[in-house]
TORGUTOR-555398 format. One record per residue: x, y, z of N, C-alpha, C in turn. Coordinates in steps of 0.02 Angstrom, whole numbers, padded with zeros to 5 digits, always signed. Each point is the difference from the previous one (the first is absolute). Layout:
<pts>
XYZXYZXYZ;...
</pts>
This chain:
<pts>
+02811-00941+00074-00057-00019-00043-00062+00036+00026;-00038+00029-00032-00063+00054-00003-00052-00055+00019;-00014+00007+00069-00093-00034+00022-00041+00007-00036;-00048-00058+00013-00069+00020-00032-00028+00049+00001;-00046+00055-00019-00025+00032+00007-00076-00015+00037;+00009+00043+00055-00046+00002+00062-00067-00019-00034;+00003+00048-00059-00084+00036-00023-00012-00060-00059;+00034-00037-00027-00009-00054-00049-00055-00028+00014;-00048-00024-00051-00071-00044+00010+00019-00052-00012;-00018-00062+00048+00021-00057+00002-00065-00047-00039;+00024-00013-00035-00050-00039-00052-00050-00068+00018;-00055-00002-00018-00033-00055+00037+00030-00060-00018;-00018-00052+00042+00019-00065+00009-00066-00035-00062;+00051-00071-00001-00049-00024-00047-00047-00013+00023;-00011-00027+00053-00081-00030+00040-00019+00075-00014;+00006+00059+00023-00050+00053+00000-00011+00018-00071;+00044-00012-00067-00022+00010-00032-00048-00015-00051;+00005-00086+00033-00058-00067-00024-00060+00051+00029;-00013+00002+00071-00046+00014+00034-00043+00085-00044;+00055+00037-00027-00009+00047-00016-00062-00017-00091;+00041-00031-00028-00029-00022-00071-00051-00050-00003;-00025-00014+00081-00075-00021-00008-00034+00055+00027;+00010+00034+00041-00038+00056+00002-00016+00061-00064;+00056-00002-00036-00011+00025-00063-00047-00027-00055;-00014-00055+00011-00039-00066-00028-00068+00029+00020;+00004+00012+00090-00082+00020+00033-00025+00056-00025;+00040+00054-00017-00022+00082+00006+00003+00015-00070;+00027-00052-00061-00016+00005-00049-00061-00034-00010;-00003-00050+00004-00077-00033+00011-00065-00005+00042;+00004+00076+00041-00041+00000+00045-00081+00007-00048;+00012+00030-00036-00054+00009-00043-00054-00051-00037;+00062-00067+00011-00053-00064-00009-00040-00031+00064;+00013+00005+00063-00024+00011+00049-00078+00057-00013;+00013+00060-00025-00060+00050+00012-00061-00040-00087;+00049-00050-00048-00037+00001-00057-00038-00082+00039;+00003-00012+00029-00013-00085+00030-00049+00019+00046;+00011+00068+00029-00058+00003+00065-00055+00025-00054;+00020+00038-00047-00079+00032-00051-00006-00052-00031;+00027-00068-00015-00042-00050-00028-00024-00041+00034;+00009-00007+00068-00041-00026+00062-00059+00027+00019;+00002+00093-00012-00077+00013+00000-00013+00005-00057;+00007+00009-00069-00030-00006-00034-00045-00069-00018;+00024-00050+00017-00016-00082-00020-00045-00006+00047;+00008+00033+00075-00070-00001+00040+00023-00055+00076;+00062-00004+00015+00037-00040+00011-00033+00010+00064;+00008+00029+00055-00012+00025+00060-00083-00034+00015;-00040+00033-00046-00077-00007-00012-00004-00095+00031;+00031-00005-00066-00002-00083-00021+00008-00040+00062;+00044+00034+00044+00025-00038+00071-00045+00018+00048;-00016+00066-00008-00056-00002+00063-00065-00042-00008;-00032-00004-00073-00042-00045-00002+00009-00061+00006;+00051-00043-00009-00005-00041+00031+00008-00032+00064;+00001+00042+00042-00003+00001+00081+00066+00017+00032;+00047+00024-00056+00062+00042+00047+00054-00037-00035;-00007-00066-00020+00041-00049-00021+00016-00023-00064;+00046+00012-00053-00032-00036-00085+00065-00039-00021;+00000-00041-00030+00052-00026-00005+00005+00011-00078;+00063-00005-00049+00010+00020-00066-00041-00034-00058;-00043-00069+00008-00044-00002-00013-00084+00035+00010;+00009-00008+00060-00062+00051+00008+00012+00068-00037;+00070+00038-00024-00008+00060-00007-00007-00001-00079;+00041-00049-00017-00022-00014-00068-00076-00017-00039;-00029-00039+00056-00092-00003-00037-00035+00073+00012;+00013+00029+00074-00034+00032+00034+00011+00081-00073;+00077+00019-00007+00008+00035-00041-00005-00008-00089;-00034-00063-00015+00009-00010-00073+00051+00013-00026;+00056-00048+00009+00046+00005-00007+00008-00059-00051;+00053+00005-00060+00003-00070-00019+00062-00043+00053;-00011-00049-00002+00033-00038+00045+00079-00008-00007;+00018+00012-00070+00080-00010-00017+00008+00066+00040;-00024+00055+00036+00031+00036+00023+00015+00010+00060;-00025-00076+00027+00016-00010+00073+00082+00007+00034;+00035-00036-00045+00075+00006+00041+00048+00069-00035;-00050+00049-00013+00002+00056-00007-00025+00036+00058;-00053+00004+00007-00047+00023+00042+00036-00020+00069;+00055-00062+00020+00010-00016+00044+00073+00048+00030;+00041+00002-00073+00034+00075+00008+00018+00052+00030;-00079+00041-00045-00006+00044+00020-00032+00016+00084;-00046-00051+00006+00006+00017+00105+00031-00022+00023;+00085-00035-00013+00051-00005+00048+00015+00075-00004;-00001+00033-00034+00040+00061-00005-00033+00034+00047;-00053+00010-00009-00051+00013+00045-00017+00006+00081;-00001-00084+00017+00019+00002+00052+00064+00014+00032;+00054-00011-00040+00042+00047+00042-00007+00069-00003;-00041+00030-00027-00003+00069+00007-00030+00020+00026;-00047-00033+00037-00044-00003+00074-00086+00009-00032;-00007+00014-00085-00064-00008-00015-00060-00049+00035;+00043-00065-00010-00060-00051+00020+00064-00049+00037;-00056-00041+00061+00048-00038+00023-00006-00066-00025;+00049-00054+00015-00011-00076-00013-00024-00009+00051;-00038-00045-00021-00066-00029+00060+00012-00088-00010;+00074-00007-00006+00029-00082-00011+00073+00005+00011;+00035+00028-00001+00082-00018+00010+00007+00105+00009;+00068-00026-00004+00037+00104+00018+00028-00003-00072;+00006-00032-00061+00005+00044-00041-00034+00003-00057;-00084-00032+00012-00043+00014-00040-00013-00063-00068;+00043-00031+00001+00032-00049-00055-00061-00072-00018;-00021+00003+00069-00046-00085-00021-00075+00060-00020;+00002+00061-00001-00061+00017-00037-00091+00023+00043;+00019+00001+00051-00050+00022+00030+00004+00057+00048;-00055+00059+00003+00016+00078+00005-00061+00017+00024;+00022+00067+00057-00059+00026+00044+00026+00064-00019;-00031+00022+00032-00010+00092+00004+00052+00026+00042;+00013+00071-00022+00049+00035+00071-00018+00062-00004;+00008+00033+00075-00047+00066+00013-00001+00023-00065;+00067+00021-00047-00014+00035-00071-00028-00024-00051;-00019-00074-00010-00054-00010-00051-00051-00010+00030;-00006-00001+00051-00088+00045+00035-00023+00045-00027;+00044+00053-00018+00002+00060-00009-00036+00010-00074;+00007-00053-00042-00006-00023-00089-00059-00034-00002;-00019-00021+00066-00060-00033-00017-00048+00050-00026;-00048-00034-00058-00068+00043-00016-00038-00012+00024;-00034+00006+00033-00084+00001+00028-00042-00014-00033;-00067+00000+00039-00081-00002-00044+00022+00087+00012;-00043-00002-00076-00034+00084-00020+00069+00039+00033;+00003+00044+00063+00060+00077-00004+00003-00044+00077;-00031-00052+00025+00020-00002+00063+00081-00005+00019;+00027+00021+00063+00041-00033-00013+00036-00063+00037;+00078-00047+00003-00044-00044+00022+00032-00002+00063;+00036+00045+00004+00058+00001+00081-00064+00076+00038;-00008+00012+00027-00022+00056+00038+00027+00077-00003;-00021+00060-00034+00036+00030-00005+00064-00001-00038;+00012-00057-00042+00077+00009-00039-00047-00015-00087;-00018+00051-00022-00054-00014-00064+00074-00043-00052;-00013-00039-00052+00038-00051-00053+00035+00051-00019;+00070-00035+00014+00064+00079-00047+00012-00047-00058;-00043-00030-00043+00021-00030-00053+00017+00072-00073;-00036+00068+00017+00006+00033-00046+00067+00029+00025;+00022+00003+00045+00062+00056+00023+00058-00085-00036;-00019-00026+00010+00040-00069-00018+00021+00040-00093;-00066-00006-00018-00012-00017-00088+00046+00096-00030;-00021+00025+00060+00029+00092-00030+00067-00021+00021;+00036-00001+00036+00067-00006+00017+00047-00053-00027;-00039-00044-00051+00032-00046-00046+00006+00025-00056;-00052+00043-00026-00019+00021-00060+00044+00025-00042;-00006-00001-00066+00057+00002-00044+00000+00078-00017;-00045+00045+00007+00007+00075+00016+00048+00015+00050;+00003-00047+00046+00034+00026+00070+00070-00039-00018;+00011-00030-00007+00052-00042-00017+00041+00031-00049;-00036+00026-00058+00037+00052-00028+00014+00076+00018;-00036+00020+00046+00033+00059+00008+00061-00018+00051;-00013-00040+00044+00077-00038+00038+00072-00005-00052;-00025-00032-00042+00070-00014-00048+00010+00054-00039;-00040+00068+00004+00057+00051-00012+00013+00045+00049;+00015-00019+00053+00026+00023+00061+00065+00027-00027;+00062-00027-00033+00071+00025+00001-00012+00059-00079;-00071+00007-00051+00005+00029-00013-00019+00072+00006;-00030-00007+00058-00036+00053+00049+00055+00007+00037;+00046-00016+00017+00050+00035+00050+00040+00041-00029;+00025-00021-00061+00039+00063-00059-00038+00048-00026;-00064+00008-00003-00025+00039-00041+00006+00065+00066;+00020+00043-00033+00000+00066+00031-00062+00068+00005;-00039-00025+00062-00044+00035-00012-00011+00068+00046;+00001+00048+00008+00018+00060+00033-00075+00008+00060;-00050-00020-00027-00049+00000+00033+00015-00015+00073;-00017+00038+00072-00013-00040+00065-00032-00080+00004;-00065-00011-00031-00025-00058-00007-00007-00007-00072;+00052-00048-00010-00002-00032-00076-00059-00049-00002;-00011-00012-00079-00037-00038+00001+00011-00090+00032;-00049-00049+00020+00031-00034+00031+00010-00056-00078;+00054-00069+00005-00003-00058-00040-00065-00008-00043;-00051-00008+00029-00051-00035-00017-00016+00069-00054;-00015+00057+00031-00043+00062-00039+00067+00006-00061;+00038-00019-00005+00085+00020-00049-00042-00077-00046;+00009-00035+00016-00021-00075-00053-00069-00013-00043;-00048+00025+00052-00078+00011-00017-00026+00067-00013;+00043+00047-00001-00035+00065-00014-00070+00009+00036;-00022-00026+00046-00045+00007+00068+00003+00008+00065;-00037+00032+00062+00032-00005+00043-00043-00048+00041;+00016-00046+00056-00047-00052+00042-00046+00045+00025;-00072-00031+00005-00023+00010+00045-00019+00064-00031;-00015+00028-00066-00022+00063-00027-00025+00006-00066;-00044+00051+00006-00041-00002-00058+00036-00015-00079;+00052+00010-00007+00059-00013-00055-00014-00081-00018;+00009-00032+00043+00001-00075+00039-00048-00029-00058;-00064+00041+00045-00062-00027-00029-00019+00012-00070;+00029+00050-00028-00005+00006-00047+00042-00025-00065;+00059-00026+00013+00046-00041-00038-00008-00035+00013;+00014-00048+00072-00020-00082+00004-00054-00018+00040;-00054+00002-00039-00071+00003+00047+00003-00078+00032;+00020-00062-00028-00006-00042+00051+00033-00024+00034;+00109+00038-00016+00008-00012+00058-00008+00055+00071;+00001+00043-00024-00039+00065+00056-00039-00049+00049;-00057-00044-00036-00035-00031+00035+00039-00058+00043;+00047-00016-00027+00049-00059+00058+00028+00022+00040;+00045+00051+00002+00006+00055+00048-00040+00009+00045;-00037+00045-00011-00051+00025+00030-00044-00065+00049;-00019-00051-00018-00017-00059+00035+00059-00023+00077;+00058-00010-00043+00070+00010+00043+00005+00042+00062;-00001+00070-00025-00032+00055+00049-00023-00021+00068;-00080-00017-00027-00044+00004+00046+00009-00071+00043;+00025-00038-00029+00018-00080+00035+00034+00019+00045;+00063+00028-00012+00065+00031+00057-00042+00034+00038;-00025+00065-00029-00013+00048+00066-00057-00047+00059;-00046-00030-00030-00033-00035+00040+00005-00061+00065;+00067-00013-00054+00021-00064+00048+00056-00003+00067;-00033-00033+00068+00031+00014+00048-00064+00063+00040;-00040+00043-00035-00026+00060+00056-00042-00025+00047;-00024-00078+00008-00039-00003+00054+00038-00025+00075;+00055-00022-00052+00076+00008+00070+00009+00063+00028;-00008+00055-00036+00033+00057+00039-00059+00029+00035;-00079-00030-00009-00062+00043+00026-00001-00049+00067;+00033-00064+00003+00018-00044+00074+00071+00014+00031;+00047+00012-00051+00067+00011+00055+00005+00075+00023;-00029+00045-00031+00007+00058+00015-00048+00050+00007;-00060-00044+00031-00065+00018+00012+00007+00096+00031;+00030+00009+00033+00015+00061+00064+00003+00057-00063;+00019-00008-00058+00021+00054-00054-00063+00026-00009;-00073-00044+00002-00056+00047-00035-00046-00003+00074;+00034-00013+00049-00061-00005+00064-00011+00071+00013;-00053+00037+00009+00005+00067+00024+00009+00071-00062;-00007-00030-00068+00007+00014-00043-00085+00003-00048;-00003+00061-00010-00094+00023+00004-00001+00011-00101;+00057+00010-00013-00002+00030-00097+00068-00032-00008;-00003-00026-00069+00066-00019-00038-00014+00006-00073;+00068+00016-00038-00020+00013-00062+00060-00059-00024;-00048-00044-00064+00090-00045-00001-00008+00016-00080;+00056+00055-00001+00048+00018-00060-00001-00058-00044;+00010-00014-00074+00005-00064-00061-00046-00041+00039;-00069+00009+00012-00015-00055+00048-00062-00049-00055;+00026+00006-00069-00030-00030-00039-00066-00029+00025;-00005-00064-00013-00081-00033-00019-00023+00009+00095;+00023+00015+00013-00029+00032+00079+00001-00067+00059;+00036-00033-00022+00011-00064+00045+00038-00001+00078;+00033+00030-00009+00033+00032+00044-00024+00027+00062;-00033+00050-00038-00077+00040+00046-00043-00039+00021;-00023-00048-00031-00038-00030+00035+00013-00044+00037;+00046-00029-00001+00042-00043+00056-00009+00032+00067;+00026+00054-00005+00010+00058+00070-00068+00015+00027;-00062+00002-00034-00060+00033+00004-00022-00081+00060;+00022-00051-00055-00028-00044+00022+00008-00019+00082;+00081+00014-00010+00038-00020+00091-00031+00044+00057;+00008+00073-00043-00024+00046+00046-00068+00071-00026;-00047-00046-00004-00063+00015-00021-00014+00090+00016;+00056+00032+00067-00020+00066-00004+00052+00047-00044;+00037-00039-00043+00048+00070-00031-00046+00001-00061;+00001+00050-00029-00029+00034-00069+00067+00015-00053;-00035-00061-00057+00078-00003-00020-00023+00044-00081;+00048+00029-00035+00010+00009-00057+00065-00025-00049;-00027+00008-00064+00064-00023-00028+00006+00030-00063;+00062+00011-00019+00008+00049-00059+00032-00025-00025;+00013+00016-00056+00038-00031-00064-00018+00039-00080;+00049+00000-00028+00010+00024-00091-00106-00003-00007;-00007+00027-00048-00070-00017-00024+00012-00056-00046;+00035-00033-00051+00012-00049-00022-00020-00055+00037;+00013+00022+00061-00001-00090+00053-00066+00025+00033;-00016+00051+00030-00079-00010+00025-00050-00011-00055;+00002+00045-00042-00037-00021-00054-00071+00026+00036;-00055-00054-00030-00047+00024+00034-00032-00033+00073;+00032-00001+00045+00004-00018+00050-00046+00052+00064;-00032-00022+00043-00046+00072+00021-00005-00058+00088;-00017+00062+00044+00013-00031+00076-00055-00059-00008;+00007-00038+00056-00056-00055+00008-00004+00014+00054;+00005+00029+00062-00020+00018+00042+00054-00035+00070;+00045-00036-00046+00058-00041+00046+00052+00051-00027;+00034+00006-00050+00054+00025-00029-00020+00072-00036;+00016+00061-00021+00000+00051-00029+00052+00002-00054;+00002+00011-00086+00052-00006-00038-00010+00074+00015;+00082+00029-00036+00009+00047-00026+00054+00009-00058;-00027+00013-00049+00044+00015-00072+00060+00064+00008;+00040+00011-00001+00048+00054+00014+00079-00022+00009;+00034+00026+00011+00095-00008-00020+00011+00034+00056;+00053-00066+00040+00028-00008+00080+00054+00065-00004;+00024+00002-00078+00060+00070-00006-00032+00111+00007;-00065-00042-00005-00038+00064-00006-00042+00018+00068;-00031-00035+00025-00038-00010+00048-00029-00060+00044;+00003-00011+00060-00038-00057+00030-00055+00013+00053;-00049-00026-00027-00073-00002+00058+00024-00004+00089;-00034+00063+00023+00015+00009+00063-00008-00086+00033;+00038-00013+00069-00003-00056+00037+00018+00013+00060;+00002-00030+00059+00044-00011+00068+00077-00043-00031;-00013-00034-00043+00049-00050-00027-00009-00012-00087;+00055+00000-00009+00017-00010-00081+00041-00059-00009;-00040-00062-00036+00068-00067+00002+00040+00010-00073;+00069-00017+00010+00007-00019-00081+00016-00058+00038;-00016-00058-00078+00008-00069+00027+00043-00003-00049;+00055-00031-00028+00044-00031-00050-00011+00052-00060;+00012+00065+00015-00016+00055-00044+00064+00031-00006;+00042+00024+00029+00053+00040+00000+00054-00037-00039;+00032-00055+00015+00051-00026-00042-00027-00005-00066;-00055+00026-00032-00005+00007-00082+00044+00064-00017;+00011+00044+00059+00000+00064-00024+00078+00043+00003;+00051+00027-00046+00040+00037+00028-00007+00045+00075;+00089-00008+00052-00003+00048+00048-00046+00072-00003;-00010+00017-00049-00018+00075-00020-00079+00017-00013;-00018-00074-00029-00081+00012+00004-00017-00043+00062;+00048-00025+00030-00025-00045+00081-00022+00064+00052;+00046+00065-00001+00023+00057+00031-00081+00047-00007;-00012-00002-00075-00072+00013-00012-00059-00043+00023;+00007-00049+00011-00074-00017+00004-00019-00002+00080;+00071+00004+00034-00008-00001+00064-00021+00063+00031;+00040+00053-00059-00022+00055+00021-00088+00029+00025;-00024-00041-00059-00097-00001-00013-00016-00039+00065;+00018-00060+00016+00011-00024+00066-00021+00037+00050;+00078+00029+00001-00016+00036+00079-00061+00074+00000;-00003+00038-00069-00058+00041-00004-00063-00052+00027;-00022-00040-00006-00060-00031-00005-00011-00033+00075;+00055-00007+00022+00007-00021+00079-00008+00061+00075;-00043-00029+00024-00020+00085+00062+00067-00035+00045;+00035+00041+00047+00057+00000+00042-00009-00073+00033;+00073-00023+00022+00001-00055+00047-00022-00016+00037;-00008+00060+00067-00052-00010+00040-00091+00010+00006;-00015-00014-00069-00062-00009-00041-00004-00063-00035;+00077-00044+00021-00017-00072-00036+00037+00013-00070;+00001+00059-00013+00032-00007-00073+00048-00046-00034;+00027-00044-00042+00037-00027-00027+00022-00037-00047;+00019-00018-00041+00009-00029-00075+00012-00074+00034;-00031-00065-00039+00033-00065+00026+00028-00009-00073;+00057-00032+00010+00024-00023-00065+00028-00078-00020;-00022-00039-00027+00007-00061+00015+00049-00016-00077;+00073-00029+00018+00025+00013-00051+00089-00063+00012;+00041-00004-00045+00054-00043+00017+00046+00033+00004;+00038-00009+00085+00037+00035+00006+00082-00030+00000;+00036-00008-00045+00074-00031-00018+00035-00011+00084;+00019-00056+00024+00057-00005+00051-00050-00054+00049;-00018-00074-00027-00022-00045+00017+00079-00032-00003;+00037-00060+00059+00036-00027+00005+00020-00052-00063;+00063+00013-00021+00016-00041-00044-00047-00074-00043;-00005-00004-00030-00063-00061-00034-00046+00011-00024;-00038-00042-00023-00044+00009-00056-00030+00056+00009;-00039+00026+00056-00026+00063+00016+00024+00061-00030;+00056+00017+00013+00057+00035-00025-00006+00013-00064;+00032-00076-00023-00008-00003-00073-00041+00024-00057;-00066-00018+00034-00093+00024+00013+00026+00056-00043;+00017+00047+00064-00020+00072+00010+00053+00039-00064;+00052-00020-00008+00054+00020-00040-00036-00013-00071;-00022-00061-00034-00027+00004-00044-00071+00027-00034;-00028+00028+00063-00054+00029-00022+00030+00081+00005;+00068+00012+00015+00007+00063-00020+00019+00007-00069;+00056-00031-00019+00028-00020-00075-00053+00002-00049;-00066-00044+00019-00068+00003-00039-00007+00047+00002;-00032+00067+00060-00018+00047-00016+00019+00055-00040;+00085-00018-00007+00046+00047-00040-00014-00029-00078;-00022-00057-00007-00012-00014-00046-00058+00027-00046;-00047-00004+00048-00089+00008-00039-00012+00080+00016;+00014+00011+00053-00023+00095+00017+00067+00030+00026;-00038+00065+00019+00072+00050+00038-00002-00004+00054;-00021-00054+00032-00003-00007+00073+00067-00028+00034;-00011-00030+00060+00035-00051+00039+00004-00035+00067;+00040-00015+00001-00017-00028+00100+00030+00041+00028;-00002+00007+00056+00030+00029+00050+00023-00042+00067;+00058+00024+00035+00009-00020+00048-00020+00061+00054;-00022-00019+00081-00009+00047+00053+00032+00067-00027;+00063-00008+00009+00021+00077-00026-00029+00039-00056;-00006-00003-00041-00046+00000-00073-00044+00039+00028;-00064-00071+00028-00064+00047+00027+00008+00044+00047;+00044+00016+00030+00019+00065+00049-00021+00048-00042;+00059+00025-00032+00034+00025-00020-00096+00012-00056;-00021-00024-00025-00070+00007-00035-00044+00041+00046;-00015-00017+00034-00015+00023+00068+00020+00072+00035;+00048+00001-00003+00030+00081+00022-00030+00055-00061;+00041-00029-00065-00018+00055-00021-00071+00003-00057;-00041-00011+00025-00069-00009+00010-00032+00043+00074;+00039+00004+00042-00018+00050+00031-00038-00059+00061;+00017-00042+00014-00028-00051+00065+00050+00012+00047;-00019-00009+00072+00012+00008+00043+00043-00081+00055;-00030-00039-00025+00022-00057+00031-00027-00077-00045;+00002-00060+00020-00012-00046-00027+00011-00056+00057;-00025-00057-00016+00020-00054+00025-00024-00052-00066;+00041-00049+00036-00010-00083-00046-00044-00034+00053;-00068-00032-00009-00052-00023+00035+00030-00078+00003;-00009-00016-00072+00031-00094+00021+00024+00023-00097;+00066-00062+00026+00014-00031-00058-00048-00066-00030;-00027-00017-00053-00052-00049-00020+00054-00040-00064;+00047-00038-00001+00023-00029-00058+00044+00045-00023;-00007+00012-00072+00043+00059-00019-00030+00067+00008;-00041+00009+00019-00041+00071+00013+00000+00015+00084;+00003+00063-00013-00017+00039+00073-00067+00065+00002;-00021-00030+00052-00041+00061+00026+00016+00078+00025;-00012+00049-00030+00013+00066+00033-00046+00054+00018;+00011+00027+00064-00044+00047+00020+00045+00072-00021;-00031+00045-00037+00038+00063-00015-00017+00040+00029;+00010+00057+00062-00045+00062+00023+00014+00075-00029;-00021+00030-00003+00003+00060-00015+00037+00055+00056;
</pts>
């Protein structure tokens, strides 16, 4: 009688396959998870709790939000879901149920402020990166992901999801000109991300600009950035360049210097050039270019020369971190021709760009610090 065959797949068991068809349950429904957190900031949910001293219970959120009241054991719902998803915590039992709710580092993060303050230190309100990454522009160029994988396009950099669905590209004059207000949600999104977290890296990784006399920071939009640095270290002379679209009419104040001009064409001489959360917008090929302008604009190593690049680098240990980092590549494949990279990646960017060495300064969350030399 003929044995089993060695190579035969042994079929799951029923417990794994119970276990399997709720997870199919999760990853089909993860998306009510991302539609629950945009109606938590949209309703003002976060806000609502910090004003009332950290603590609100589902009545309080119901007066506090003008809410009609039949939508309380609704409302009660939707932040179990919640708190298990680590949004907000129960501030009464572990699974949220008798109705009373505090804050957690990430709806810190949602709180709004008086006026642009913001209200954690250095981490400005990601309620717009919240409202762009929910958004039903973005959401639709996601769901034609499988018809973007058949379409056969010969190009090196095809167009990405989003520019195939919207006939625009992020983050470009196209943008602004077909969807002028959501360009503007975007674009808000943008500057929330790039901003948030840099007064962590001007304390954990102070040594990057010590000794450092000129810097130019590449996309360095509304000049915040720059002035952060000016502020820590009152002797560097900073500039910042960007599209003319985004300087606009913007002129030095005697802290910061704009400059209108394209990072692919040219960059304002420096000792140091930062990109901050600039490169993963961009295909390997225009990454290769802009570094190239980089290292022109940088005087030799032993002149201090060097690019810092502050950016997420893929291969954080299994968990949410991870997870983090994986889905903000998928996004990027989604909205531009960019992506993440892991260490090898940025090598390999790095070489042939014509750099000489590198190091990783500190890892900060999902981002890392890099010194590039020439």
């Amino acid at each position: 009688m003929a044995g089993q065959a060695p190579n035969m797949l042994a079929p799951p068991t029923d417990d794994e396959l119970l276990h399997a068809q709720a997870d199919l349950w999760r990853h089909s429904l993860y998306f009510v998870t991302s539609m629950a957190f945009q109606c938590a900031v949209k309703l003002g949910i976060p806000t609502a709790i910090h004003r009332a001293g950290g603590t609100a219970s589902l009545p309080d959120l119901v007066a506090a939000l003008s809410l009609p009241p039949a939508k309380l054991p609704f409302l009660r719902r939707l932040m179990r879901l919640l708190v298990h998803s680590g949004v907000f915590a129960a501030a009464d039992d572990t699974t949220g149920s008798a109705g009373t709710y505090r804050l957690t580092p990430l709806s810190w993060l949602l709180v709004e402020g008086e006026g642009a303050a913001p209200v954690v230190d250095g981490h400005p309100c990601q309620v717009p990166v919240v409202l762009a990454g929910t958004s039903r522009h973005f959401v639709e160029a996601a769901m034609g992901l499988a018809e973007w994988f058949r379409k056969d396009v010969p190009a090196a950099a095809p167009p990405s999801p989003f520019e195939e669905v919207h006939g625009a590209v992020l983050f470009d004059e196209s943008m602004a000109s077909l969807h002028p207000e959501v360009d503007t949600v975007f674009n808000q999104a943008l500057a929330a991300y790039d901003h948030s977290g840099f007064a962590t890296v001007l304390r954990e990784c102070s040594e990057v600009f010590q000794g450092v006399q000129s810097l130019t920071d590449c996309r360095g939009g509304d000049g915040a950035a720059a002035k952060a640095i000016v502020e820590a270290f009152p002797h560097i002379k900073c500039t910042v360049l960007d599209f003319p679209r985004v300087i606009g009419n913007k002129r030095g104040d005697g802290v910061v210097n704009y400059v209108a001009g394209d990072m692919f064409r040219a960059i304002p001489p420096a000792q140091a050039v930062m990109l901050k959360l600039v490169l993963h917008h961009w295909s390997d090929e225009d990454c290769v270019k802009i570094l190239t302008q980089c290292k022109k604009a940088i005087p030799a190593r032993k002149d201090g020369g060097k690019v810092i690049i502050i950016d997420i680098v893929i291969g954080a240990p299994s968990g949410p971190l991870l997870e983090a980092q994986l889905l903000m590549d998928v996004g990027m494949m989604v909205a531009t021709k960019g992506r993440q990279r892991d260490e090898n990646d940025w090598r390999d960017l790095f070489k042939k760009a014509g750099f000489n060495d590198y190091k990783i300064v500190k890892k900060l969350g999902a981002r890392a610090v890099f010194e590039v030399y020439p």
